[in-house]
ChimeraX commands (.cxc) that place a marker at each C-alpha (Angstrom):
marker #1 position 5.76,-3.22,-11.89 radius 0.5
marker #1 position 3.96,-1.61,-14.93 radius 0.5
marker #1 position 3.76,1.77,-15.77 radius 0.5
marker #1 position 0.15,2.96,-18.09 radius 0.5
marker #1 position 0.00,5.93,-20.47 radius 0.5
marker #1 position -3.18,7.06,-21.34 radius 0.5
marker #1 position -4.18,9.67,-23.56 radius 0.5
marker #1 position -7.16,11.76,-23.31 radius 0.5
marker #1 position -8.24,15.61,-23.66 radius 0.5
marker #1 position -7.28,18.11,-21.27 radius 0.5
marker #1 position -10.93,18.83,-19.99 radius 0.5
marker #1 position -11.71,15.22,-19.73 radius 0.5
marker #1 position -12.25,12.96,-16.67 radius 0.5
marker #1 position -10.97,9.38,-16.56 radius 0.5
marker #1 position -12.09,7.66,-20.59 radius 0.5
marker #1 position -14.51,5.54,-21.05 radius 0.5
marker #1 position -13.26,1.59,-21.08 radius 0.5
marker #1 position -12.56,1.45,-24.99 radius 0.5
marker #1 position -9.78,4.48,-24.60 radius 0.5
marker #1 position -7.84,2.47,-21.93 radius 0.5
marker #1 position -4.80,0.32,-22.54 radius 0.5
marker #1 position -5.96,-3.36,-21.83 radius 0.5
marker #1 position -4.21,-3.51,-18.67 radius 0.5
marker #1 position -5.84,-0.09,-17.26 radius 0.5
marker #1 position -9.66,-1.68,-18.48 radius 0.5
marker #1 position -9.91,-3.84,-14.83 radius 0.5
marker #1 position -8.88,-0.65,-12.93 radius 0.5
marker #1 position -11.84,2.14,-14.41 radius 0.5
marker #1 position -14.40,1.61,-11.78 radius 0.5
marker #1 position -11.44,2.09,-9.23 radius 0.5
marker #1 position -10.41,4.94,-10.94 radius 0.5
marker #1 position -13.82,6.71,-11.81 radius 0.5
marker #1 position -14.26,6.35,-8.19 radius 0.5
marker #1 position -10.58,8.02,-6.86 radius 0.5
marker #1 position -11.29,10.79,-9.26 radius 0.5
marker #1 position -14.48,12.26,-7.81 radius 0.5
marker #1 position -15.37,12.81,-11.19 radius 0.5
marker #1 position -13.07,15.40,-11.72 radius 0.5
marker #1 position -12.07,16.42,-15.05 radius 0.5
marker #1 position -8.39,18.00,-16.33 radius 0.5
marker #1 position -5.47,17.21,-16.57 radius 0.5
marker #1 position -2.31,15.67,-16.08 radius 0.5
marker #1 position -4.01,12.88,-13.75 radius 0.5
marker #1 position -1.90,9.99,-11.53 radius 0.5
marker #1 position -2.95,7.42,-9.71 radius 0.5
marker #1 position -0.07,4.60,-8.06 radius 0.5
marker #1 position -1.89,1.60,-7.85 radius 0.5
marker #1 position -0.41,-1.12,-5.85 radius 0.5
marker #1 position -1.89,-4.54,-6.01 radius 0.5
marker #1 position -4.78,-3.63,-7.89 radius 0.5
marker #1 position -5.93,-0.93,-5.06 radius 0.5
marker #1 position -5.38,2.84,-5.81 radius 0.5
marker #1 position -2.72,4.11,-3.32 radius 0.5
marker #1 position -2.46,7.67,-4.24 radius 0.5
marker #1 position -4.59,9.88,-6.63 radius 0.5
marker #1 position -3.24,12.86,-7.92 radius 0.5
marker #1 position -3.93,15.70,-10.60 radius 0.5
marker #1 position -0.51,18.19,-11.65 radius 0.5
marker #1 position 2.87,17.11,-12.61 radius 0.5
marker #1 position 5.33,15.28,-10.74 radius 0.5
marker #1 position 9.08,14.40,-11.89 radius 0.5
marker #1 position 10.41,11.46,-12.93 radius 0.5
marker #1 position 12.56,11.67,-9.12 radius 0.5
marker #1 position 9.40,12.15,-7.36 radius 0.5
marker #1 position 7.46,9.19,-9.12 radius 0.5
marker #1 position 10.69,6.91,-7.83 radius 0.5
marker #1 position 10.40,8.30,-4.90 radius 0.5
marker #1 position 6.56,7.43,-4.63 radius 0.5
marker #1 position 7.80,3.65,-6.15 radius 0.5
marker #1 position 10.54,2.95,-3.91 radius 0.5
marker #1 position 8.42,4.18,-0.48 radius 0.5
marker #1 position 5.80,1.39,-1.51 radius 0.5
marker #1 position 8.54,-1.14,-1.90 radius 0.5
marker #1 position 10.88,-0.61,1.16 radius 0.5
marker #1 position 8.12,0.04,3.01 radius 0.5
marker #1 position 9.43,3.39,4.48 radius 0.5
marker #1 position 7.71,6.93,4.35 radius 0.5
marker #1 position 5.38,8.37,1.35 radius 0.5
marker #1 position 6.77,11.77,0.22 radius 0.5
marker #1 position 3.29,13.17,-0.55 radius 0.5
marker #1 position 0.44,13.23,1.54 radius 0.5
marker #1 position -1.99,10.27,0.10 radius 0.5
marker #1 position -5.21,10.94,-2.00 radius 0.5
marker #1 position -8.02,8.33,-2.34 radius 0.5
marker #1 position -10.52,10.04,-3.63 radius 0.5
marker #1 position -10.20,13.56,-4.66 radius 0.5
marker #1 position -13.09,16.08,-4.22 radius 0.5
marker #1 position -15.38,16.55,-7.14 radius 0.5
marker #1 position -15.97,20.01,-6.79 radius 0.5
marker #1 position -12.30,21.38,-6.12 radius 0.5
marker #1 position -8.57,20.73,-6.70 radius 0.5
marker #1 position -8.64,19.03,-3.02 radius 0.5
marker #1 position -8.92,15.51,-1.54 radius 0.5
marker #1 position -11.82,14.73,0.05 radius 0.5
marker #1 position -10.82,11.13,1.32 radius 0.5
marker #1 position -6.82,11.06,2.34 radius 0.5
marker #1 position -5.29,7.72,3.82 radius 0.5
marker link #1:1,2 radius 0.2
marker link #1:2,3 radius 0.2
marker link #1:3,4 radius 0.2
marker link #1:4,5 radius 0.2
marker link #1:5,6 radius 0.2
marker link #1:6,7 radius 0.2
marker link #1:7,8 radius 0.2
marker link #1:8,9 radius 0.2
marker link #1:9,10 radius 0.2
marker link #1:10,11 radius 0.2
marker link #1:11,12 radius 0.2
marker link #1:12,13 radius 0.2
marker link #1:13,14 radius 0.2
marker link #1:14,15 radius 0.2
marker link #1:15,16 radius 0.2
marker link #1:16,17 radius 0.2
marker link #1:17,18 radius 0.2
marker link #1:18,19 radius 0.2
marker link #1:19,20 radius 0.2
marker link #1:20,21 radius 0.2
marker link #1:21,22 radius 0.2
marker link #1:22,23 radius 0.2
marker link #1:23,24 radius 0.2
marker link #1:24,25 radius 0.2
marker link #1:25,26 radius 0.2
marker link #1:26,27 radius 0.2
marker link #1:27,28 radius 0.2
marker link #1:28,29 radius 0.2
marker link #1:29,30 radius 0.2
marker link #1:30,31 radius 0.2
marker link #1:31,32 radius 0.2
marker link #1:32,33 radius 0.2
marker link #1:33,34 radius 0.2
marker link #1:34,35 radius 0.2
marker link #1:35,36 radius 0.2
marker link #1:36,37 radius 0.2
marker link #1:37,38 radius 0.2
marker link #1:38,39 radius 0.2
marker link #1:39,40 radius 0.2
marker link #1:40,41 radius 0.2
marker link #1:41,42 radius 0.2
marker link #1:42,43 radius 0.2
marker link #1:43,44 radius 0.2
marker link #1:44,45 radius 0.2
marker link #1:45,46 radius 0.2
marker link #1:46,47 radius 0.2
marker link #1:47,48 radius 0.2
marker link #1:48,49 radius 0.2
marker link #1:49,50 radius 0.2
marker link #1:50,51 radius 0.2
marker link #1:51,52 radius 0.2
marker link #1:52,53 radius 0.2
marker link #1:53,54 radius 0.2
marker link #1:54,55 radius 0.2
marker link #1:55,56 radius 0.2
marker link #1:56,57 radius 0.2
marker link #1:57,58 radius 0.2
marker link #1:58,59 radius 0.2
marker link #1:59,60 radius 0.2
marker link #1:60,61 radius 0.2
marker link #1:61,62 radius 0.2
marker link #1:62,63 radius 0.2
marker link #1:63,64 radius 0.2
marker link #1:64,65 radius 0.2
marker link #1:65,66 radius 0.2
marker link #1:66,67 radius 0.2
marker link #1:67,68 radius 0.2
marker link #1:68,69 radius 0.2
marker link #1:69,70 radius 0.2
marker link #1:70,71 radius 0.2
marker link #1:71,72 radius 0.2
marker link #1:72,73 radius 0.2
marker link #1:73,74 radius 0.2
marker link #1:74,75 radius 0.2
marker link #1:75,76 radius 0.2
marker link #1:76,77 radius 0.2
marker link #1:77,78 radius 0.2
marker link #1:78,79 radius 0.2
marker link #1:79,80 radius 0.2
marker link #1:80,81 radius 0.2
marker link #1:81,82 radius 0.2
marker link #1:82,83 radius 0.2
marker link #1:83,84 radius 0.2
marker link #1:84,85 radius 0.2
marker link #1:85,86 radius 0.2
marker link #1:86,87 radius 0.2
marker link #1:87,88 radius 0.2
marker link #1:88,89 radius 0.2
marker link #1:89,90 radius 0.2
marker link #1:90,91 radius 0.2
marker link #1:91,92 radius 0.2
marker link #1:92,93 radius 0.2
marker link #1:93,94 radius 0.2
marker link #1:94,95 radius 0.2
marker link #1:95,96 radius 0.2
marker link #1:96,97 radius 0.2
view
């Protein structure tokens, strides 16, 4: 498990490929893409196996990211309804799993 920081400006979307920690490079395309485009900020995205799982855009505690972590890993229920692709044009998702 790896957890990514990346900085960027408020009214930005996702950073262009020189911004990104090395590790986070491989996953822009899947990321542009689970975005919609949408710029602001905070952002999230769980990625699991190289796949986004869940795409978000707010805050979430540090107990609700473990919670997100350890539903992946046991295999037992998501605590947030999942996001694949968030709308471009408002704060919704346009493509939920």
């Amino acid at each position: 498990m790896r957890f990514s920081f990346v900085i960027k400006t408020v009214k930005s979307t996702i950073p262009s490929k020189i911004f990104l920690p090395a590790e986070v490079v491989p996953l822009k395309e899947k990321l542009d893409e689970a975005s919609g485009g949408r710029s602001g900020s905070p952002k999230g995205a769980l990625v699991v196996n190289g796949e986004v799982y869940d795409f978000f855009q707010g805050t979430r505690t540090a107990e609700e990211i473990m919670a997100m972590i350890n539903a992946v890993r046991s295999g037992t229920r998501y605590p947030f309804k999942r996001c694949l692709k968030a709308s471009s044009t408002s704060r919704k998702c346009e493509i939920a799993a």
